[in-house]
N, CA, C and O atoms as CSV, one atom per row, in Angstrom:
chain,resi,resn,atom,element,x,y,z
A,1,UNK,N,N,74.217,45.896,78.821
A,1,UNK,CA,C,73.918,46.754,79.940
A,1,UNK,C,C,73.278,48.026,79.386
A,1,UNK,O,O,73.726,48.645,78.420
A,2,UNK,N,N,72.282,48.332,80.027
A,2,UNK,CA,C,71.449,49.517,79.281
A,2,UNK,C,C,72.247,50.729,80.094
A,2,UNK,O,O,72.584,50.978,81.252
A,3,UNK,N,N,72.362,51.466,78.476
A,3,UNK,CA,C,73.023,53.299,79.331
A,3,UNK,C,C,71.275,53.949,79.059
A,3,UNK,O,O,70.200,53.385,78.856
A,4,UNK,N,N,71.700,55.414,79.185
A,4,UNK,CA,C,71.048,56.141,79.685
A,4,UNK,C,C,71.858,57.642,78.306
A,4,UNK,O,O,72.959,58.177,78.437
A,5,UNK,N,N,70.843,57.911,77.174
A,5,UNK,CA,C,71.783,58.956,76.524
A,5,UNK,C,C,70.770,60.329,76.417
A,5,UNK,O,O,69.559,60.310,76.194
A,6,UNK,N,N,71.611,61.494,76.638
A,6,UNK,CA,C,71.153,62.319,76.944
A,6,UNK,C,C,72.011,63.650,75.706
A,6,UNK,O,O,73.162,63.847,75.317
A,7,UNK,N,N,70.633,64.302,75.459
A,7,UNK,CA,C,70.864,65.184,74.072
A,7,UNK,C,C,70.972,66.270,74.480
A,7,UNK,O,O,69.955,66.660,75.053
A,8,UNK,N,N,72.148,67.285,74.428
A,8,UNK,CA,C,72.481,68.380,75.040
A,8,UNK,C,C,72.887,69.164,74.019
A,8,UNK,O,O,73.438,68.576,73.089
A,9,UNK,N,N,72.750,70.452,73.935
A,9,UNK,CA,C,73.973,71.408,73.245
A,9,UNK,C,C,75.336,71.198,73.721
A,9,UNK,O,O,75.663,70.701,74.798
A,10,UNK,N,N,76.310,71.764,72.521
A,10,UNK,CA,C,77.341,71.624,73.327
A,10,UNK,C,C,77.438,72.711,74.513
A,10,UNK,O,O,78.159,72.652,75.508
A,11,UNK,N,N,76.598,73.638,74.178
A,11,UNK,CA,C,76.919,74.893,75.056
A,11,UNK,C,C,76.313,74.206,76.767
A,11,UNK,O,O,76.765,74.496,77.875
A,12,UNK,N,N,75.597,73.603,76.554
A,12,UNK,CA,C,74.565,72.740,77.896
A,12,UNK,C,C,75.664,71.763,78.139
A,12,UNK,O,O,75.890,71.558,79.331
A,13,UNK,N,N,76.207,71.283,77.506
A,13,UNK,CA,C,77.221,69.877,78.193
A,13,UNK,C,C,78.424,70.538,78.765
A,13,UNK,O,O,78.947,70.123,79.799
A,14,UNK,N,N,78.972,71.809,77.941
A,14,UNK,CA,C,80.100,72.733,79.152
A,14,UNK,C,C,79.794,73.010,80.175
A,14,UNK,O,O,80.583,72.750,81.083
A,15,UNK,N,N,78.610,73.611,80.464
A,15,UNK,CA,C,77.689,74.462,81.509
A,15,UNK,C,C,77.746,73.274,82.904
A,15,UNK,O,O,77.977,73.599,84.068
A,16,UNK,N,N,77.473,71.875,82.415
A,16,UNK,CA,C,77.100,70.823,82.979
A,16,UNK,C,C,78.589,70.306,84.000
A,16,UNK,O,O,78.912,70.238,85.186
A,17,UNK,N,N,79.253,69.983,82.430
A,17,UNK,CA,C,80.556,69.730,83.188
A,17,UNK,C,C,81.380,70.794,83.926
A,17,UNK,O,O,82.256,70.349,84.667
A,18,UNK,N,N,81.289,71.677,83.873
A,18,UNK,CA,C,81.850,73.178,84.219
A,18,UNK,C,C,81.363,73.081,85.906
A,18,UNK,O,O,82.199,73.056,86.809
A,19,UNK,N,N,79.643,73.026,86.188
A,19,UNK,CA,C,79.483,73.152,87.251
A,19,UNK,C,C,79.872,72.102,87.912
A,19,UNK,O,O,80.534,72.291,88.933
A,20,UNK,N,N,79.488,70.451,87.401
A,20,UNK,CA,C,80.230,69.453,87.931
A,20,UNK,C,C,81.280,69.998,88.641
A,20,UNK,O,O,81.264,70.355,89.819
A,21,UNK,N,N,82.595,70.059,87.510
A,21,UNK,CA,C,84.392,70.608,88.139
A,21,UNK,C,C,84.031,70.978,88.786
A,21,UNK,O,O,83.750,70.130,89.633
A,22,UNK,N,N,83.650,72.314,89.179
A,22,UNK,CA,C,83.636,73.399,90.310
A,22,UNK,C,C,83.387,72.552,91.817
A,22,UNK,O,O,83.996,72.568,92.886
A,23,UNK,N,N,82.103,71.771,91.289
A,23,UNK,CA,C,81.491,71.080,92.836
A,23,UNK,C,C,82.787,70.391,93.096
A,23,UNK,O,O,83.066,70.337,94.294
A,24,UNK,N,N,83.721,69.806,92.220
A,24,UNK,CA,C,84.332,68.464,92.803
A,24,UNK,C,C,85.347,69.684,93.406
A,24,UNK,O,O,85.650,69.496,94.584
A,25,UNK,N,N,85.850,70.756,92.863
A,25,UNK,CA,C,87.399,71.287,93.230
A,25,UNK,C,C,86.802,72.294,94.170
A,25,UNK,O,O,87.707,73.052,94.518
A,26,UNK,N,N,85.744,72.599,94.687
A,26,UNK,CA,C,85.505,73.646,95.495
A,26,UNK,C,C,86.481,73.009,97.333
A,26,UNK,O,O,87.047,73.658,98.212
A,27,UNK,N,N,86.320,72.070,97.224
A,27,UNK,CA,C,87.265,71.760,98.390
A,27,UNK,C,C,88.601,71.770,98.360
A,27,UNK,O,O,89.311,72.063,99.322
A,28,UNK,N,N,88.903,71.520,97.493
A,28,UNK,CA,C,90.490,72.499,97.282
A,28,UNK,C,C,90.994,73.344,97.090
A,28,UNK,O,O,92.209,73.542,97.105
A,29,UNK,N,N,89.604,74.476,96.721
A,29,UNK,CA,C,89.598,75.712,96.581
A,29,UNK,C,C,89.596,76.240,97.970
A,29,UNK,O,O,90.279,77.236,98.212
A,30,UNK,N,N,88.974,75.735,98.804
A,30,UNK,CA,C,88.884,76.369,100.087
A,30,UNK,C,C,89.841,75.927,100.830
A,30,UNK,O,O,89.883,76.652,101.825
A,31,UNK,N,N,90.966,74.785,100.902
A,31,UNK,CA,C,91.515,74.488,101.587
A,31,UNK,C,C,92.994,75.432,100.868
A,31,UNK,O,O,93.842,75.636,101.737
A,32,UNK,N,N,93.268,75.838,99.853
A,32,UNK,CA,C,93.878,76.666,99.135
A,32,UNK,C,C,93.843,78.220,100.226
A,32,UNK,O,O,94.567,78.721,101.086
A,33,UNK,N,N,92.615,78.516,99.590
A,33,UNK,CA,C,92.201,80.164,100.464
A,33,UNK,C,C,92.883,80.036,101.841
A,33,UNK,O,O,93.781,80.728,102.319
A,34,UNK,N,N,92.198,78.922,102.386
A,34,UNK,CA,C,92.753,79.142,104.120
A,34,UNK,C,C,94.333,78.513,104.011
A,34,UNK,O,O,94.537,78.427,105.221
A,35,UNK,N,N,95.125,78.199,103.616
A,35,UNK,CA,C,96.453,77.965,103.606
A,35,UNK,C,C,97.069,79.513,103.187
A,35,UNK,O,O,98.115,79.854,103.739
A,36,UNK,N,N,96.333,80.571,102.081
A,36,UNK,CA,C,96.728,81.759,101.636
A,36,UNK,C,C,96.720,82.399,102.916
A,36,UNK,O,O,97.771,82.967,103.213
A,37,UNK,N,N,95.740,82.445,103.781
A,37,UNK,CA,C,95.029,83.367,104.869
A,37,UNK,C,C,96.040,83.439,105.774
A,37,UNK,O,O,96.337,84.489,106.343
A,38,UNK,N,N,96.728,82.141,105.994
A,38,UNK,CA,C,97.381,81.713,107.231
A,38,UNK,C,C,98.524,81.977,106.699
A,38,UNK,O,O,99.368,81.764,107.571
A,39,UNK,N,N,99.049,82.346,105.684
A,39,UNK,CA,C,100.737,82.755,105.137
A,39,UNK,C,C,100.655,83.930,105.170
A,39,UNK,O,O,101.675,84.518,105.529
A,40,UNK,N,N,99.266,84.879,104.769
A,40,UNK,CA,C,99.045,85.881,104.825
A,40,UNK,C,C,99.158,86.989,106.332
A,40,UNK,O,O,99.596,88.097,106.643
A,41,UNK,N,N,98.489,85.898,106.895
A,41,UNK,CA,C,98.275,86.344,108.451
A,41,UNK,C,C,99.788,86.109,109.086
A,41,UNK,O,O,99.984,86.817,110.073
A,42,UNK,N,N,100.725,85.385,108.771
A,42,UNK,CA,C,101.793,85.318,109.578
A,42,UNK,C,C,102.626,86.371,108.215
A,42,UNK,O,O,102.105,87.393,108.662
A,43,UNK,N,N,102.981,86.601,107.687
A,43,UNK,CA,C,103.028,88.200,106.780
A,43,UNK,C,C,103.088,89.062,107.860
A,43,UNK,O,O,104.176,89.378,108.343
A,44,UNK,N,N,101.701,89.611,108.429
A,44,UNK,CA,C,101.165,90.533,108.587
A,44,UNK,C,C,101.858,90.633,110.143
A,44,UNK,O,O,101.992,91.734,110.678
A,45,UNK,N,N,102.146,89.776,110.598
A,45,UNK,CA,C,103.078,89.351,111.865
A,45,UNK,C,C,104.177,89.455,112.307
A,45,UNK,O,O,104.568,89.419,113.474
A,46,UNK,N,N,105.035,89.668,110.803
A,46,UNK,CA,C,106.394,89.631,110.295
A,46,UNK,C,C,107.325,88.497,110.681
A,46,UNK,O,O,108.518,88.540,110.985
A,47,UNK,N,N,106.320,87.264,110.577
A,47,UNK,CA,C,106.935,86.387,110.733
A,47,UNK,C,C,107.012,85.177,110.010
A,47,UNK,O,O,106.893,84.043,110.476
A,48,UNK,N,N,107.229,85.519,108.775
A,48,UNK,CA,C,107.313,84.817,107.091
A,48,UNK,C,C,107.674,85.805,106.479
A,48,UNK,O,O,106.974,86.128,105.520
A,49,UNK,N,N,108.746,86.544,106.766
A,49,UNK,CA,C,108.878,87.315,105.014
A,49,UNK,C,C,108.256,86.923,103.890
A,49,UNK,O,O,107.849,85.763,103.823
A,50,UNK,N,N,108.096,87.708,102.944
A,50,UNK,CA,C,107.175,87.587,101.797
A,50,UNK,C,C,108.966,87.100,100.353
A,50,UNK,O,O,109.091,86.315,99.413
A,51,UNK,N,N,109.995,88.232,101.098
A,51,UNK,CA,C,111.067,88.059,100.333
A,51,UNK,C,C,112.161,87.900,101.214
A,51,UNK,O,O,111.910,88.440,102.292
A,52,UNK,N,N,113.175,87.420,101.181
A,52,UNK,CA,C,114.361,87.065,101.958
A,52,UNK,C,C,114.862,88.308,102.165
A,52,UNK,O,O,114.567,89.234,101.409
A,53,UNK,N,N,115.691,88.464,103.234
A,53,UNK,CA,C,116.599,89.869,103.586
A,53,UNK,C,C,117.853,89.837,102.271
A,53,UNK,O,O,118.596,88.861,102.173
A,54,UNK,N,N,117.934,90.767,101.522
A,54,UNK,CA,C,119.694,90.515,100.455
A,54,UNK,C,C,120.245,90.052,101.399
A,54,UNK,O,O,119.923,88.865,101.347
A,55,UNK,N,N,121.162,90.248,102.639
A,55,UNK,CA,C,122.100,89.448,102.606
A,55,UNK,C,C,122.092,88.139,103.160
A,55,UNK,O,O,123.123,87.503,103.379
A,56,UNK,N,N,120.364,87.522,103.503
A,56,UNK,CA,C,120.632,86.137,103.318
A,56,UNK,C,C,120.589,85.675,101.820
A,56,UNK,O,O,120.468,84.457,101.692
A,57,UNK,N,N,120.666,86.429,100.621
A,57,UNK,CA,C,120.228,85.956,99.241
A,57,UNK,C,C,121.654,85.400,98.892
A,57,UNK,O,O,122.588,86.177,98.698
A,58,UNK,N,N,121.800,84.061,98.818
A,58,UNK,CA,C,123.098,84.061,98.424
A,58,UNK,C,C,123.513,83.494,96.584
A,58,UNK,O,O,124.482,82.808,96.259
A,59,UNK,N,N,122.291,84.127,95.536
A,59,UNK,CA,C,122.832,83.743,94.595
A,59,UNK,C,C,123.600,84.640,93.742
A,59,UNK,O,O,123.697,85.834,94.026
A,60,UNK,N,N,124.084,84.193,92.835
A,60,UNK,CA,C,124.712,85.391,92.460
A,60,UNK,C,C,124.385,86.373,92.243
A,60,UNK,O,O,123.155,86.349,92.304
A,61,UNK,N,N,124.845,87.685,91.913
A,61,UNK,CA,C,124.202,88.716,91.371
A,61,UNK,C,C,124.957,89.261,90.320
A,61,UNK,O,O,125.784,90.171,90.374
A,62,UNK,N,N,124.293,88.099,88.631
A,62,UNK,CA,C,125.120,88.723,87.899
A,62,UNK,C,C,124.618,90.059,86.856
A,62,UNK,O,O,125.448,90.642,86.158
């Protein structure tokens, strides 16, 4: 089966694969952001604490 070989720097084959990653994870990057936005936005609502009230904290405090 015939390949196909291609002569790169290494600095050109990071660059390559680097932008590749990005393209493939940019959709989980954004589905990330808007899951932040929306924890953020109910934050801002006061309706997610960011930290529990102490006296619902019930571990120890040694």
């Amino acid at each position: 089966m015939p390949g196909t070989i291609v002569h790169a720097s290494k600095k050109e084959s990071e660059e390559l694969f680097n932008s590749v990653l990005d393209e493939k994870l940019q959709p989980i990057k954004d589905s990330l952001d808007a899951i932040k936005k929306m924890l953020d936005d109910l934050t801002n609502q006061d309706l997610a604490p960011k930290t529990p009230p102490k006296e619902a904290d019930i571990r120890p405090q040694d």
